[in-house]
GUKOL-653370 format. One record per residue: residue number from 1; x, y, z of N, C-alpha, C, CB in turn. Coordinates in Angstrom, 2 decimals. Each point is the difference from the previous one (the first is absolute). Glycine has a CB too. Layout:
BEGIN
+-------+---------+---------+---------+---------+---------+---------+---------+---------+---------+---------+---------+---------+
: vexse :     nc1 :     nc2 :     nc3 :    cac1 :    cac2 :    cac3 :     cc1 :     cc2 :     cc3 :    cbc1 :    cbc2 :    cbc3 :
+-------+---------+---------+---------+---------+---------+---------+---------+---------+---------+---------+---------+---------+
:   NUM :       X :       Y :       Z :       X :       Y :       Z :       X :       Y :       Z :       X :       Y :       Z :
...
+-------+---------+---------+---------+---------+---------+---------+---------+---------+---------+---------+---------+---------+
This chain:
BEGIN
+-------+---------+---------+---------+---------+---------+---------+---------+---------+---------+---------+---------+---------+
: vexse :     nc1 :     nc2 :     nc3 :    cac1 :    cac2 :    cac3 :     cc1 :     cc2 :     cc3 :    cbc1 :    cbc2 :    cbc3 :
+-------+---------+---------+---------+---------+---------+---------+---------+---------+---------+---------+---------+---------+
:     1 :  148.49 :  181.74 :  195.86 :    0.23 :   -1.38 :   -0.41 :   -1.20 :   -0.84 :    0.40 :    2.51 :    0.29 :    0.23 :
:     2 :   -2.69 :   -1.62 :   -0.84 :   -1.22 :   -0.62 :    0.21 :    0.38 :   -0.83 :    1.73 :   -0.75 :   -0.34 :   -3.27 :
:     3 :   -0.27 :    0.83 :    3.67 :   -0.36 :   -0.86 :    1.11 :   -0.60 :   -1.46 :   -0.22 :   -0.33 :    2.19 :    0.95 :
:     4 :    0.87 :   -3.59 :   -0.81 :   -0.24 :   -0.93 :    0.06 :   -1.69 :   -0.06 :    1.09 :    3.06 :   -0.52 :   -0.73 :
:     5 :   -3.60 :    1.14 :    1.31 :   -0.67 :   -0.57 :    0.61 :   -1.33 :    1.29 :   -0.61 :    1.92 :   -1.60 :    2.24 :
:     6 :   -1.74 :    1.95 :   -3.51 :   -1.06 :    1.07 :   -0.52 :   -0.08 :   -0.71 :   -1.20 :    0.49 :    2.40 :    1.07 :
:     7 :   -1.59 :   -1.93 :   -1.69 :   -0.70 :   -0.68 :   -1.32 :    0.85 :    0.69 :   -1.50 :   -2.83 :   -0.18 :    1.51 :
:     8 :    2.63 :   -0.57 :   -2.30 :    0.85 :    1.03 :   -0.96 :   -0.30 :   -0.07 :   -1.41 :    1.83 :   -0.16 :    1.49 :
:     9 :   -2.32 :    0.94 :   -2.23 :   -0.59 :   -0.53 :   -1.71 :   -0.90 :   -0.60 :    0.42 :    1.79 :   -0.41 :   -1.56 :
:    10 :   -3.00 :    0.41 :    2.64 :   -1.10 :   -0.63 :    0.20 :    0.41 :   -1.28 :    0.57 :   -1.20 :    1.20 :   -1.75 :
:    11 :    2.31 :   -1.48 :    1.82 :    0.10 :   -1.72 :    0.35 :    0.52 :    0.30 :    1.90 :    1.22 :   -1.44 :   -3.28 :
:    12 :   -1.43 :   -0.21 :    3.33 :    1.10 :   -0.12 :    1.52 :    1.08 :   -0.45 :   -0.25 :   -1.45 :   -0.50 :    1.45 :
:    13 :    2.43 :    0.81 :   -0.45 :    1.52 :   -0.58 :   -0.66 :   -0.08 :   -1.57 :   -0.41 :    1.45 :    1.69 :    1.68 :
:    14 :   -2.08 :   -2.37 :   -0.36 :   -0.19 :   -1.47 :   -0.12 :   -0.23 :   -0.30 :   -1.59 :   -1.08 :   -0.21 :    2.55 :
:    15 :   -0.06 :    0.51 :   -3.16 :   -0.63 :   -0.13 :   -1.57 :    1.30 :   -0.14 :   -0.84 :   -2.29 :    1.65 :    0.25 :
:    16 :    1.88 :   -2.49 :   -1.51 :    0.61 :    0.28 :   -1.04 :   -0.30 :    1.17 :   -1.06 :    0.26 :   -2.19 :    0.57 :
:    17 :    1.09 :    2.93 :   -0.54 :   -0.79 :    1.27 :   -1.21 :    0.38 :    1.12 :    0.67 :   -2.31 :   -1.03 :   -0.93 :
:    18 :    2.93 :    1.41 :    1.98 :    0.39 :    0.98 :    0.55 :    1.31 :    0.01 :   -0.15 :   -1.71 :    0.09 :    1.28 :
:    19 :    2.26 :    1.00 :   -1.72 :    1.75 :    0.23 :   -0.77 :    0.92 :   -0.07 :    1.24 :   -0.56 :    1.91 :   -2.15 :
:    20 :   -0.09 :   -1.38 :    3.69 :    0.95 :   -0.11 :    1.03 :   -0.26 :   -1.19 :    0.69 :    0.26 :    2.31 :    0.21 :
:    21 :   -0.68 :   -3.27 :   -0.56 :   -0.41 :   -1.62 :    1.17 :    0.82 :   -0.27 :   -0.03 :   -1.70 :   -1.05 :   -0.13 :
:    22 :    2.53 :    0.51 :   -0.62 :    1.71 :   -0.88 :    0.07 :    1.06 :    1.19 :    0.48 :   -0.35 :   -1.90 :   -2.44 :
:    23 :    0.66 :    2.97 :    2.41 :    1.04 :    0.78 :    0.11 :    0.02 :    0.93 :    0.27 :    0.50 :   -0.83 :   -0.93 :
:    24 :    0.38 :    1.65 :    1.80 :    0.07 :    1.59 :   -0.04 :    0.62 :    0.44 :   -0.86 :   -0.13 :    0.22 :    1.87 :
:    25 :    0.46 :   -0.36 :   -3.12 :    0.10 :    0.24 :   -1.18 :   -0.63 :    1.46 :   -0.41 :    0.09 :   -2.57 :   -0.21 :
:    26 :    0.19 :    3.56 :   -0.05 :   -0.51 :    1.16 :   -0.50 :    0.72 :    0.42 :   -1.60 :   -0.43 :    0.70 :    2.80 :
:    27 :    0.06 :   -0.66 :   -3.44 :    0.42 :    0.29 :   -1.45 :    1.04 :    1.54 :    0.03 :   -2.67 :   -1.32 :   -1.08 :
:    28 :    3.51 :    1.55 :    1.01 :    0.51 :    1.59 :   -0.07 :    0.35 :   -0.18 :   -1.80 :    1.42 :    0.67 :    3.10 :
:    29 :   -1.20 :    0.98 :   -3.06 :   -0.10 :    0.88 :   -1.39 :    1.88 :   -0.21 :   -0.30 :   -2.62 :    2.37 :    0.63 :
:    30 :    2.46 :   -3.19 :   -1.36 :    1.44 :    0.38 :   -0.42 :    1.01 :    1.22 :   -0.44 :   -0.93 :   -1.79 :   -0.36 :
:    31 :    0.11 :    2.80 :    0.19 :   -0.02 :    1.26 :   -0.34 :    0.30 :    0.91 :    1.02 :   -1.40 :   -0.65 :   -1.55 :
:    32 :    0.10 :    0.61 :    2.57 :    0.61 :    0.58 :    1.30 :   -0.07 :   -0.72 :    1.19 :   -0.49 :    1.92 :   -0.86 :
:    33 :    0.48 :   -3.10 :    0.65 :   -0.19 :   -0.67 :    1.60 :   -1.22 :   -0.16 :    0.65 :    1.88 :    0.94 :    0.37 :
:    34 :   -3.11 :   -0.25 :   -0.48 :   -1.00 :    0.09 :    0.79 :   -0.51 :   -1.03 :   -0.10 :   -0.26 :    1.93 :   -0.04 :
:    35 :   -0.46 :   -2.60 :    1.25 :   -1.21 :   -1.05 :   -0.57 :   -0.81 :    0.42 :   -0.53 :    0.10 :   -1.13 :    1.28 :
:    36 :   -0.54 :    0.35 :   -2.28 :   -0.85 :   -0.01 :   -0.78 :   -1.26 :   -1.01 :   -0.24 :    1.91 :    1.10 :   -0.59 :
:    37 :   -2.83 :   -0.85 :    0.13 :   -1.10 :   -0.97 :   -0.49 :    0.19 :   -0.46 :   -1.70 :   -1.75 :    1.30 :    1.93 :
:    38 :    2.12 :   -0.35 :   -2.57 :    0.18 :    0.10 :   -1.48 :    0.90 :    0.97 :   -0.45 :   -2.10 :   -0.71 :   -0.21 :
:    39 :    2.94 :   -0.34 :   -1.30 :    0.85 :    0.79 :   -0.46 :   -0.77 :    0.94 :   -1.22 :    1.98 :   -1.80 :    0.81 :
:    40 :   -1.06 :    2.68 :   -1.40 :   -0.51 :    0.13 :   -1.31 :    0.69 :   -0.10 :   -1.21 :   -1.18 :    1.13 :    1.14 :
:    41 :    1.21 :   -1.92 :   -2.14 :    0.67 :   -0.15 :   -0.97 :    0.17 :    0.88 :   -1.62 :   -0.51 :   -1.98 :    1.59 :
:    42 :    1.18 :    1.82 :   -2.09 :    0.15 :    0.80 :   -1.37 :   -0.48 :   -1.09 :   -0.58 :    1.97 :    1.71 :   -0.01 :
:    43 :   -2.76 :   -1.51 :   -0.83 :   -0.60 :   -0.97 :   -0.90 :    0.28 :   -0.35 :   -1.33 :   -1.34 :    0.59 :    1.26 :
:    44 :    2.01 :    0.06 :   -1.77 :    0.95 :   -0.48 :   -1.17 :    1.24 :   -0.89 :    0.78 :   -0.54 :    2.36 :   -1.72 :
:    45 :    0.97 :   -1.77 :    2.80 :    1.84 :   -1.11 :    0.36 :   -0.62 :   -1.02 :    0.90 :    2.37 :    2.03 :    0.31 :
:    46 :   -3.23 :   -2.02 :    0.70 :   -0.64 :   -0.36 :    1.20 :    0.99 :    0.41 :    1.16 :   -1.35 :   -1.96 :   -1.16 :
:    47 :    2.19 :    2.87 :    1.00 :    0.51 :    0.62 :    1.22 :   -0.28 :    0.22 :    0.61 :    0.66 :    0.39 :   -0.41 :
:    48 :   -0.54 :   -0.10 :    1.95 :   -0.44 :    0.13 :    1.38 :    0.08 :    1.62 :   -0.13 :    0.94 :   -2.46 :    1.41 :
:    49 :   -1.69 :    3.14 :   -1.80 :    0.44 :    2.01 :    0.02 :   -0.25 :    0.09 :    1.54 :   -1.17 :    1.42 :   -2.70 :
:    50 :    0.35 :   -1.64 :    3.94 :   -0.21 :    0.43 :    0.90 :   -1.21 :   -0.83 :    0.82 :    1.11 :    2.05 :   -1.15 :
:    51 :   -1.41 :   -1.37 :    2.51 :   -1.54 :   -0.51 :    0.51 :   -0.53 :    1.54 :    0.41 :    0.51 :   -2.88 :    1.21 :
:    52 :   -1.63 :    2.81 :   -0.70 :   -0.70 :    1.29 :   -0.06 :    0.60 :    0.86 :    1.58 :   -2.54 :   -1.22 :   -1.66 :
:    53 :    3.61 :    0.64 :    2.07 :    0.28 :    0.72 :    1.28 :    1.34 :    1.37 :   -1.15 :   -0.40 :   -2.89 :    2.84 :
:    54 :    0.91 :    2.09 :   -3.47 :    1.03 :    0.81 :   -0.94 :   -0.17 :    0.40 :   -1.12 :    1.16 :   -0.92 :    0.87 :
:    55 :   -2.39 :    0.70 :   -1.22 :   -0.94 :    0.39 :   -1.66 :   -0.61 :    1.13 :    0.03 :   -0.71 :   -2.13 :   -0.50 :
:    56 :   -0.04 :    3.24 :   -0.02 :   -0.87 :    0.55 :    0.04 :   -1.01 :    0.33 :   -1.65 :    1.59 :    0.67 :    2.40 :
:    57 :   -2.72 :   -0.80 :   -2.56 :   -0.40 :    0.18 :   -0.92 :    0.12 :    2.06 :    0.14 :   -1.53 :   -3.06 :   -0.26 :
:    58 :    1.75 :    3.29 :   -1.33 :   -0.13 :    1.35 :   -0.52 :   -1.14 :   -0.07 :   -1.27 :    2.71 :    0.61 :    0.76 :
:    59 :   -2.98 :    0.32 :   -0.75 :   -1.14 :    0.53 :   -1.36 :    0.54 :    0.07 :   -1.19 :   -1.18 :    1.41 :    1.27 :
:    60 :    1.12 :   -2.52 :   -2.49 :    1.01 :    0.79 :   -0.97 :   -0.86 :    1.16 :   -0.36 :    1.41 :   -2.03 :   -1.08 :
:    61 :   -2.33 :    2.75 :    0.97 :   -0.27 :    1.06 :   -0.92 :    0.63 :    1.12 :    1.11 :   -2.40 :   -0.96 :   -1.67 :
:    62 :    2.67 :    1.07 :    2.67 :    0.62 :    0.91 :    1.05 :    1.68 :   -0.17 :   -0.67 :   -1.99 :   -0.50 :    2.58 :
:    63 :    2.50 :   -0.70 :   -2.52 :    1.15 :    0.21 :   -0.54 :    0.00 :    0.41 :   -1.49 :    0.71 :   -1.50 :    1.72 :
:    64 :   -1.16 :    0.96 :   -2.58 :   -0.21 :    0.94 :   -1.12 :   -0.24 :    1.29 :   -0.27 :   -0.44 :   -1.58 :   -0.20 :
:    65 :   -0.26 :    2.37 :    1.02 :   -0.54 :    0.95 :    0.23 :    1.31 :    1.18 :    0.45 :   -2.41 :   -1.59 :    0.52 :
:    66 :    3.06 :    0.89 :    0.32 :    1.25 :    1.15 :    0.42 :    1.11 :   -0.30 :   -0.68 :   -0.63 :    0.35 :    2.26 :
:    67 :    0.84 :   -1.69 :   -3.18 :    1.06 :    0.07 :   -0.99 :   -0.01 :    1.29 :   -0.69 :   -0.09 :   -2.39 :   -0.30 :
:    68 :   -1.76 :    2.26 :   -0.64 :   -0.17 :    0.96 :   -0.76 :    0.28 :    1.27 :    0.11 :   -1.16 :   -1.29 :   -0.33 :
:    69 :    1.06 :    2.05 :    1.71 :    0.36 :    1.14 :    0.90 :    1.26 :    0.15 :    0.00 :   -1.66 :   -0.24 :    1.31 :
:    70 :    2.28 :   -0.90 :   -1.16 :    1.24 :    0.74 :    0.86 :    0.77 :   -0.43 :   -1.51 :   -0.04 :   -0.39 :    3.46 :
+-------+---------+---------+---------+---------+---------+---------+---------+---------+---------+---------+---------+---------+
């Protein structure tokens, strides 16, 4: 968690422009709970699908590849 008395996104807490100066506020994943920095959305609905603690990118030509196989 952010330490109030450490620098953060380049800023000091004091500054304007730093996401933790006003609050201990941490964003979590509605998905799985984790804090997060960023969600990721479906871009046709703008749904919340996940953040990268519960996401993982795959290869489609790997998944294509063992459709074709199997």
């Amino acid at each position: 968690m952010f330490d109030r008395n450490e620098s953060c996104c380049g800023y000091y807490p004091h500054r304007s422009g730093c996401p933790y100066a006003d609050n201990d506020i941490m964003p979590d994943c509605p998905i799985c709970g984790a804090e997060c920095d960023s969600y990721h959305v479906a871009k046709r609905s703008g749904e919340i699908v996940g953040c990268d603690e519960c996401l993982e990118s795959i290869d489609a030509w790997d998944v294509v590849a063992n459709a074709v196989k199997g």
